[in-house]
C-alpha positions as CSV (number, residue, x, y, z in Angstrom):
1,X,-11.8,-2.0,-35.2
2,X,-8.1,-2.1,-35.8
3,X,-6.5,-5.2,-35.7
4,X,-4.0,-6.7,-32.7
5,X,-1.7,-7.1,-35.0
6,X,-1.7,-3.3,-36.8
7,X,-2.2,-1.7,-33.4
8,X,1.4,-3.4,-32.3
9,X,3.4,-2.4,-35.1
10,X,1.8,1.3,-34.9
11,X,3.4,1.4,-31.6
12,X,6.7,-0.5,-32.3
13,X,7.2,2.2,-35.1
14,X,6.6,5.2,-32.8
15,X,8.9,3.5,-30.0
16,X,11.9,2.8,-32.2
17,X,12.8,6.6,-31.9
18,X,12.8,6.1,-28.3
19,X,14.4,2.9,-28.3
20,X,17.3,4.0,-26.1
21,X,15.2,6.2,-23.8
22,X,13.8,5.6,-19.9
23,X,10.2,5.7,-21.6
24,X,10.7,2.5,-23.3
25,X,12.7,1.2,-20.6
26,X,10.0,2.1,-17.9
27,X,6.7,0.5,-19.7
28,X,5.8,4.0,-20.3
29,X,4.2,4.3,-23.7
30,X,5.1,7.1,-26.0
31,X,0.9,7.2,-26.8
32,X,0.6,7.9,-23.1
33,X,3.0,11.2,-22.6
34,X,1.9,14.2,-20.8
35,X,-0.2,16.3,-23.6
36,X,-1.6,13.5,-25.2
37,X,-5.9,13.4,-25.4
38,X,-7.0,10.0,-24.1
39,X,-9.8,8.3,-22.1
40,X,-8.3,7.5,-18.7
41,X,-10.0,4.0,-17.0
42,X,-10.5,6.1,-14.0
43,X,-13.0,8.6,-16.1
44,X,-14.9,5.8,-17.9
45,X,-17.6,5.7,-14.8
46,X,-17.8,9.3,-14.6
47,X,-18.5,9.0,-18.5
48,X,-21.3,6.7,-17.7
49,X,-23.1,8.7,-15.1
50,X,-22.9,11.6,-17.4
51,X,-24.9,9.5,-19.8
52,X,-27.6,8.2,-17.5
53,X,-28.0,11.2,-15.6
54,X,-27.0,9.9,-12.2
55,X,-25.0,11.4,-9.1
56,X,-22.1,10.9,-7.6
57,X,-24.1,12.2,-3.9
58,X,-26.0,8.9,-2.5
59,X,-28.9,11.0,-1.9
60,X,-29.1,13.2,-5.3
61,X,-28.3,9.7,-6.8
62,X,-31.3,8.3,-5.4
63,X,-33.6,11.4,-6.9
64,X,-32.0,11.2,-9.9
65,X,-32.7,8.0,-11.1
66,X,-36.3,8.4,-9.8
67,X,-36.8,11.1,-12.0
68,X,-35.5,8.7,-15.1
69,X,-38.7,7.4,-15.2
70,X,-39.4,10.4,-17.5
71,X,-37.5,9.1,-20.0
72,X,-39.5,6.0,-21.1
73,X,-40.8,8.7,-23.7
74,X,-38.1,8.2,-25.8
75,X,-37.8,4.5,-26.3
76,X,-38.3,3.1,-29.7
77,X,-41.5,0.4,-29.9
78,X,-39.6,-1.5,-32.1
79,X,-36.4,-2.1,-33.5
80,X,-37.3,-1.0,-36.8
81,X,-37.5,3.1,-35.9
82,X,-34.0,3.0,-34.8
83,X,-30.8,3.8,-36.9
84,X,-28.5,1.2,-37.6
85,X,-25.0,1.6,-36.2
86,X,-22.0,0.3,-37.1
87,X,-18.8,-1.2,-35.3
88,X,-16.7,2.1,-35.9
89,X,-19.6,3.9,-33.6
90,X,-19.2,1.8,-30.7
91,X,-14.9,1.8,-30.5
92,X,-13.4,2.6,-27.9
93,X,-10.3,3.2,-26.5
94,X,-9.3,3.8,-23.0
95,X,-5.7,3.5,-21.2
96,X,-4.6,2.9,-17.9
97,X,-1.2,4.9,-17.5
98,X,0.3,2.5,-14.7
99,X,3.6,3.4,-15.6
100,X,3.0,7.0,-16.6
101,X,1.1,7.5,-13.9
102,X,3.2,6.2,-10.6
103,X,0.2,7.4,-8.3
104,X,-2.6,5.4,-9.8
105,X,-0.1,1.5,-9.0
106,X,-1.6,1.5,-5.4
107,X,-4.9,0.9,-6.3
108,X,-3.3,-2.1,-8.2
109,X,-0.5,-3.7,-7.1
110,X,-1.0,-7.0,-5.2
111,X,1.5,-8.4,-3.1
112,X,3.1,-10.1,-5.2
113,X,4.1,-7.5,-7.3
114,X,1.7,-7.8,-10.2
115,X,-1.7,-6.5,-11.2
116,X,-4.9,-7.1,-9.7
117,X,-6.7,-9.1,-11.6
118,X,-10.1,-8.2,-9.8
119,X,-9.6,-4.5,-10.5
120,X,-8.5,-5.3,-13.8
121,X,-12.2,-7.0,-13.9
122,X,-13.8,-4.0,-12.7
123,X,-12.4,-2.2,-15.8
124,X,-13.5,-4.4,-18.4
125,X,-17.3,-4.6,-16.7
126,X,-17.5,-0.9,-16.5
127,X,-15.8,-0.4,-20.5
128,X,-18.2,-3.4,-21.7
129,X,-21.0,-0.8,-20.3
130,X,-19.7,2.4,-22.3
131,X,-18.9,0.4,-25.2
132,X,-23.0,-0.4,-25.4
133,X,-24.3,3.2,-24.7
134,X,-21.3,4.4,-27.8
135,X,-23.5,2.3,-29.5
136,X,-27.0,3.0,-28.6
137,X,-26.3,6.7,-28.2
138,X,-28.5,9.3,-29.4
139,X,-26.9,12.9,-29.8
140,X,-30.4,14.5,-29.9
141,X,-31.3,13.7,-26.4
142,X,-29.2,14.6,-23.0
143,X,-29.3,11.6,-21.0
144,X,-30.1,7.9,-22.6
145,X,-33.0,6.0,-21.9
146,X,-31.6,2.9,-21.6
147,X,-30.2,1.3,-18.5
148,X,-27.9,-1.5,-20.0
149,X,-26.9,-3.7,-17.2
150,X,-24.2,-7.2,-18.0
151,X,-26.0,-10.6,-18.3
152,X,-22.7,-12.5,-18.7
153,X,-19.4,-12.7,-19.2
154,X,-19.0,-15.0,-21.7
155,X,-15.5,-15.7,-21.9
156,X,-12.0,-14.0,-20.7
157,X,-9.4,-15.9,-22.3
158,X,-5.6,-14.6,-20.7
159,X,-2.7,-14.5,-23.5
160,X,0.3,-13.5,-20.9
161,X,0.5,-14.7,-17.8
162,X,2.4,-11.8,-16.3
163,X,0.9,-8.4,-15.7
164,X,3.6,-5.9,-14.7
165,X,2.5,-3.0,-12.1
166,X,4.9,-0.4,-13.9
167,X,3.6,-0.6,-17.5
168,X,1.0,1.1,-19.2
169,X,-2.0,-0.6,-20.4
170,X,-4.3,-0.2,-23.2
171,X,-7.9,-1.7,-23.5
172,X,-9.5,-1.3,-26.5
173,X,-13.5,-2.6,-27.6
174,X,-16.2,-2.6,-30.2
175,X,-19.8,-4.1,-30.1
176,X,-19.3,-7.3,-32.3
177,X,-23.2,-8.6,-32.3
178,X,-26.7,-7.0,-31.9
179,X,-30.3,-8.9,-31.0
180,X,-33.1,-7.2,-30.6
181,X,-32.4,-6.2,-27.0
182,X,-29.0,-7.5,-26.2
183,X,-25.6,-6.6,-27.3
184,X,-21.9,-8.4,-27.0
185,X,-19.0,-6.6,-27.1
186,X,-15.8,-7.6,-27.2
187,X,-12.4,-6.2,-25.4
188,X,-9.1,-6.4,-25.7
189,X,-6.1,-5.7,-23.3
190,X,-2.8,-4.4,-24.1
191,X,0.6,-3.8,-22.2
192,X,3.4,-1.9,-23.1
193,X,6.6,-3.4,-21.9
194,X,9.9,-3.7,-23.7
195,X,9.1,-1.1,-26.6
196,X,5.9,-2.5,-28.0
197,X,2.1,-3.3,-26.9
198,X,2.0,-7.1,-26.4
199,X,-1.5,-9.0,-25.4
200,X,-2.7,-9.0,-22.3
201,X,-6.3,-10.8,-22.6
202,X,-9.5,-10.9,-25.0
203,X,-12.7,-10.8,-23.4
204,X,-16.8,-10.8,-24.4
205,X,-19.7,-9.7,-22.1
206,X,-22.9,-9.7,-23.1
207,X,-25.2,-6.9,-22.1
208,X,-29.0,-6.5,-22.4
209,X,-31.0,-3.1,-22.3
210,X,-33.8,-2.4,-20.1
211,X,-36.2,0.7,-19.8
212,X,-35.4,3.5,-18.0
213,X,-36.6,2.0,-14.5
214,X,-34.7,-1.2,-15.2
215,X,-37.8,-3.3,-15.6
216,X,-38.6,-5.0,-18.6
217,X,-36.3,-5.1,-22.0
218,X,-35.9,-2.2,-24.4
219,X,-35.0,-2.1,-28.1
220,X,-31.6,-1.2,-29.3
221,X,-30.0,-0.2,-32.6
222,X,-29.1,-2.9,-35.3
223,X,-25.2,-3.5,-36.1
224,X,-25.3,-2.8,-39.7
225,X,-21.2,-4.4,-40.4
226,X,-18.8,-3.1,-43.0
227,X,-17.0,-5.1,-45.2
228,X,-15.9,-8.9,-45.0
229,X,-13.7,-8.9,-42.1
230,X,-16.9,-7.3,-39.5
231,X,-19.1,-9.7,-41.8
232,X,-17.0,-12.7,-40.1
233,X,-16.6,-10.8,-36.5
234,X,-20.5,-10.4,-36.7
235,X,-21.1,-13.9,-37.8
236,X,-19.0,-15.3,-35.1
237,X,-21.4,-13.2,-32.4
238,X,-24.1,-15.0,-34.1
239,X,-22.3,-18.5,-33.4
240,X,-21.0,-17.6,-29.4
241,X,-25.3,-16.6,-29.3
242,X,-25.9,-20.6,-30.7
243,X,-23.0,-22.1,-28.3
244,X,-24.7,-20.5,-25.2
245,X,-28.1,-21.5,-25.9
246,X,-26.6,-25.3,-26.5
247,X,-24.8,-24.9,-23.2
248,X,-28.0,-23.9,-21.6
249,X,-30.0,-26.8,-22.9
250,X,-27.2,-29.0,-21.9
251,X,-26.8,-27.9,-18.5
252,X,-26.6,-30.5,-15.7
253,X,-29.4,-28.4,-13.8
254,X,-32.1,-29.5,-16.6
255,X,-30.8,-32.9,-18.2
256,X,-28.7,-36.0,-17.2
257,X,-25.2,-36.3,-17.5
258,X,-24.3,-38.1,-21.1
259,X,-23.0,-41.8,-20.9
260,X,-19.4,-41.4,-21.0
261,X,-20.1,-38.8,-17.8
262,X,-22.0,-40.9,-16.1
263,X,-19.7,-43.6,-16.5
264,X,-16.8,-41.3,-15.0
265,X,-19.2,-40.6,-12.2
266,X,-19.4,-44.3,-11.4
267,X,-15.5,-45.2,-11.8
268,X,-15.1,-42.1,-9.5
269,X,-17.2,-44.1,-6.9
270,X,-15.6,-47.2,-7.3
271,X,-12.2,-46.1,-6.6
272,X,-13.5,-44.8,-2.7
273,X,-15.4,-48.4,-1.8
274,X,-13.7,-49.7,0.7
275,X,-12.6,-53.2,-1.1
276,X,-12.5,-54.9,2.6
277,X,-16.7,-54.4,3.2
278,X,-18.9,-55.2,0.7
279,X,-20.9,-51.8,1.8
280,X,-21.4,-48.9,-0.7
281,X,-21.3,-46.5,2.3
282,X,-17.5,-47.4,3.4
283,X,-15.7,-44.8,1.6
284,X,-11.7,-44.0,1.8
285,X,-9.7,-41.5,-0.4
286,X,-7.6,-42.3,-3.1
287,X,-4.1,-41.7,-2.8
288,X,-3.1,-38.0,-4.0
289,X,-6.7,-36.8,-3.6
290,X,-8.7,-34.6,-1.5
291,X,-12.6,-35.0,-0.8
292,X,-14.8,-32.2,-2.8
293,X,-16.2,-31.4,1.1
294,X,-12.7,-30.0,2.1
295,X,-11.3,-27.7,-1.2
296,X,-14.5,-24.9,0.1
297,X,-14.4,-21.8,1.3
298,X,-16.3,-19.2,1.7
299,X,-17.1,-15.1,2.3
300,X,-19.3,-12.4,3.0
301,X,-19.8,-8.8,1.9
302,X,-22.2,-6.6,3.5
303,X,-23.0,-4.2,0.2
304,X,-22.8,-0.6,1.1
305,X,-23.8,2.2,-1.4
306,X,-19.8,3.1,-2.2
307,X,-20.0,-0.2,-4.4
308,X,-23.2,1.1,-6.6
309,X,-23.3,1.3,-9.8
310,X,-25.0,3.8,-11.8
311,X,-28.4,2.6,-11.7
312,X,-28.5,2.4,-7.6
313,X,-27.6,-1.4,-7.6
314,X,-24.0,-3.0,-6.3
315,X,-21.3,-2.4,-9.3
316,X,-21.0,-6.1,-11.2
317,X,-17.7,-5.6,-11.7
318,X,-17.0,-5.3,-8.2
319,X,-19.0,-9.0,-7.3
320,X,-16.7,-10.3,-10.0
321,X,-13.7,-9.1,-8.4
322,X,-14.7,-10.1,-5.0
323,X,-15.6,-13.6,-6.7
324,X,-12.3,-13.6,-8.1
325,X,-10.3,-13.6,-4.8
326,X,-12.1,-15.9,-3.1
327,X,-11.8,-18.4,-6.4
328,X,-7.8,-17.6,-5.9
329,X,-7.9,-18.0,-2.1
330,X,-9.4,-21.3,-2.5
331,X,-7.0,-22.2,-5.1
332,X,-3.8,-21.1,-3.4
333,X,-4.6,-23.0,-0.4
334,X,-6.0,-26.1,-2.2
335,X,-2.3,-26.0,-4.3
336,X,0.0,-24.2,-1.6
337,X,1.4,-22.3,-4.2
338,X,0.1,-19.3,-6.1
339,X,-2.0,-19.7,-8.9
340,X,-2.1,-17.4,-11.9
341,X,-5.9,-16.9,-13.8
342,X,-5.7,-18.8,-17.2
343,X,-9.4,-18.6,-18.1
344,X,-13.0,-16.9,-17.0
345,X,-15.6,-17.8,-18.5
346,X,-19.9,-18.2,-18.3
347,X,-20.1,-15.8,-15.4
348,X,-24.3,-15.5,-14.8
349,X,-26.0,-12.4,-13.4
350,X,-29.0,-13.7,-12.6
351,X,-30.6,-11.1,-10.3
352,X,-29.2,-7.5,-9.3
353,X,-27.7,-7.3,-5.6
354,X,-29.3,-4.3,-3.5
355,X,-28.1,-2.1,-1.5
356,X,-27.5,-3.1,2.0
357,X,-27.7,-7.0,0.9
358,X,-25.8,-9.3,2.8
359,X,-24.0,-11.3,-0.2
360,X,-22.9,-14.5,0.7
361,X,-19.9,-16.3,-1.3
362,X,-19.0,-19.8,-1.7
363,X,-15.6,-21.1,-3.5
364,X,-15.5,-24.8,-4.3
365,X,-12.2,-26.9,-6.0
366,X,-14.5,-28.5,-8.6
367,X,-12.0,-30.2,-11.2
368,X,-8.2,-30.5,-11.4
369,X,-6.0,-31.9,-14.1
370,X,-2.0,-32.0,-14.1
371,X,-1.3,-28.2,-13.1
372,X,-5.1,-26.7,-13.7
373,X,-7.8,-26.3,-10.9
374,X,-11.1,-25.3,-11.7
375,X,-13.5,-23.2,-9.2
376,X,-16.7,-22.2,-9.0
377,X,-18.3,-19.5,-6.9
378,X,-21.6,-19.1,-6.6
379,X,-23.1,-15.9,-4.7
380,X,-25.9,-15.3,-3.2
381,X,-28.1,-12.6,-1.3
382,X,-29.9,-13.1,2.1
383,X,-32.2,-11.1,3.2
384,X,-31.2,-11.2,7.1
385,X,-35.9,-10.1,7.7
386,X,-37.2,-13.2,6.2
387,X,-33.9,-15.4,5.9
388,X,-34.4,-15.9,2.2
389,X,-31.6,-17.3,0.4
390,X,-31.3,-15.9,-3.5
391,X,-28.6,-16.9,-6.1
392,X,-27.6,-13.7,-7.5
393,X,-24.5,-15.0,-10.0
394,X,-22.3,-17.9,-10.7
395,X,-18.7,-17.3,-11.7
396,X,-16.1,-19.9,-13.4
397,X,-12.5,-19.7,-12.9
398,X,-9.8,-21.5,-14.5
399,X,-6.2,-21.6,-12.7
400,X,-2.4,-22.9,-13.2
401,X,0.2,-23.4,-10.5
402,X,3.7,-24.2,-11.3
403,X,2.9,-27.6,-9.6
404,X,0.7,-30.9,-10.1
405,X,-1.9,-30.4,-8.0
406,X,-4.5,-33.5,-6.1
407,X,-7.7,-34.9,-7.4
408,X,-10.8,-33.9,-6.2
409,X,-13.2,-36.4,-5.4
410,X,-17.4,-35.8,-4.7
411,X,-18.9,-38.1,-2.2
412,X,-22.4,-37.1,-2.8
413,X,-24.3,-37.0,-6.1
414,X,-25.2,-33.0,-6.2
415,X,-20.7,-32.9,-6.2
416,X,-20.7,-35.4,-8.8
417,X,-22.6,-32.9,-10.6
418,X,-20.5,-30.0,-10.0
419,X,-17.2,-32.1,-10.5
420,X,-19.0,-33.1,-14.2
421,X,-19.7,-29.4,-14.8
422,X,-15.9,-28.2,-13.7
423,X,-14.6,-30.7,-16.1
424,X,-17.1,-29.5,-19.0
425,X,-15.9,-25.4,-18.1
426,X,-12.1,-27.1,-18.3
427,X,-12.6,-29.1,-21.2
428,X,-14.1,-26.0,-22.7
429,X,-11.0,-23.9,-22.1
430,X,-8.5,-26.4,-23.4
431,X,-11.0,-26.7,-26.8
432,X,-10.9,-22.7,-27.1
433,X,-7.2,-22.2,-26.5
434,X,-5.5,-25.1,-27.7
């Protein structure tokens, strides 16, 4: 894949002819004008039913997917009997023509006269997808047998703070590591605004590949890398595979916190007694802080079939994007002010939602430091028959407001836990970006 840096002074050469013209001036990429052959955002899920074989009719969607069952024919036993791709075969390159294109803003434009960054979401769940079946694809057969479904977002770090409504974007992706059954890719987002491309964001999913019925693992092609510099990119999928089994290991749900953490937890006590009883339940708030119990807030979605995705289940990129306003509600109100998205990172799909689920969302303020609030939503599915409660996903979110914002303090030892596990996400962040 093409370098940032190349694909920026590709574009700065073509726009110095138009310097002086309402193209530049506009955010209306010359790459973009009438005429031009390109893969629209809007066309990348129609791509992906294409592939699969599904419908866009609820109904004929339901029969076609049944009848995918056929296809378990063609999956490969092991690893070995398929082709080894490379990086080249999985590129892709897909543009959202928002200033182009006046008619597509609406579906973007927030109120406060910037992008979306849920629907911007949406787009990178749904490229991460095509970006995997590029790679796994097999010209000899009509529809694939794979159903490649995210596992997690790894990371979506933000380089610009500022996404402008009236310039056209660019997002372009590779697959950057290969398992046996499980694939990352990595994106990246461009904007055109004063003459050039500058960047937007970097992100990496992680996908896995399932048979044809979406029930147990399938095999998919090897990466076979070019050269030194998809050597490194390769290598570097091999390390973000041996951080997130660390993180697993590590994680508060399985092991205690370490010493210095527990030693925070306990200073974090001390500082609510109530230094006139001598009674570890008096409790009183710090000055400048707010109790863990009150920076919540929750939602719920009932999941209707216009939100499937291609395989008859709710679209993950639209439970992160309804994740990610809640996250920003509860962070505007926590601050008062409006908070911009710095950082996602270690979203989990644990389990699929259905159709017709009732999906219940919960937002909780779990860290803040200086101008940073860190939130976690965690979502779950009830099943409104038996009144089972599932977790289906948790998502991490990492804001700034122009503002020092309060402490948040836990009470209780389960928001000990999560306050210790907010500060590990933020810590995380500052590590990665610094």
């Amino acid at each position: 894949m093409l370098s940032p840096r190349v694909l920026r002074s590709a574009s700065s050469l073509i726009c110095r002819g138009f310097s002086m013209s309402q193209m530049c001036r506009q955010g209306k990429a010359p790459d973009m004008a009438e005429g031009n052959t390109f893969l629209l955002v809007s066309n990348v899920r129609n791509r992906l039913r294409e592939i699969v074989g599904a419908s866009t009719n609820w109904k004929d969607h339901q029969q076609a997917l049944a009848e995918r069952a056929s296809l378990s024919q063609y999956l490969a036993q092991s690893q070995d009997e398929l082709p080894a791709k490379t990086m080249k075969d999985s590129a892709i390159e897909a543009h959202l023509p928002l200033g182009t294109q006046p008619a597509l803003r609406e579906k973007y434009l927030n109120y406060h006269n910037s992008v979306r960054f849920g629907r911007i979401l949406e787009d990178l769940d749904s490229l991460a997808v095509l970006i995997c079946y590029s790679h796994t694809w097999n010209k000899e057969l009509k529809r694939s047998p794979l159903s490649i479904v995210t596992a997690l977002v790894d990371k979506i770090d933000m380089r610009k703070n500022i996404i402008y409504p009236d310039c056209d974007i660019k997002f372009t992706g590779h697959v950057t590591w290969v398992g046996k059954t499980s694939i990352e890719a990595k994106m990246h987002m461009f904007q055109y605004h004063d003459g050039a491309y500058t960047d937007v964001l970097d992100a990496t999913f992680v996908m896995v590949a399932r048979d044809p019925e979406n029930k147990r693992a399938a095999f998919i092609n090897p990466l076979k890398p070019e050269g030194p510099e998809e050597e490194a990119i390769f290598q570097q999928g091999e390390i973000n595979k041996k951080r997130r089994v660390e993180l697993s290991t590590a994680s508060l749900l399985k092991v205690a916190p370490t010493a210095e953490e527990r030693t925070l937890v306990h200073n974090l006590f001390l500082n609510t007694l109530d230094t006139r009883t001598v009674s570890f339940r008096s409790r009183i708030l710090p000055p400048n802080s707010v109790w863990m119990e009150d920076a919540k807030m929750k939602g719920l979605e009932i999941c209707h079939p216009q939100e499937r995705n291609i395989f008859n289940r709710i679209f993950g990129g639209f439970l992160m994007r309804k994740a990610y306003e809640l996250g920003w509600a509860n962070a505007c109100a926590f601050a008062g002010c409006r908070p911009t998205p710095v950082a996602v990172d270690d979203i989990l799909f644990q389990k699929p939602v259905e159709i017709g689920s009732l999906l219940l969302l919960s937002s909780q303020v779990c860290y803040t430091e200086g101008m940073h609030i860190q939130v976690r939503v965690h979502t779950e599915v009830l099943d409104p028959l038996t009144r089972q409660h599932n977790t289906t996903n948790v998502f991490h979110f990492t804001f700034h407001v122009e503002k020092e914002v309060p402490a948040v303090v836990p009470q209780s030892y389960g928001e000990s836990m999560l306050y210790l596990d907010g500060k590990r996400h933020f810590d995380e962040m500052i590590r990665t970006q610094g």
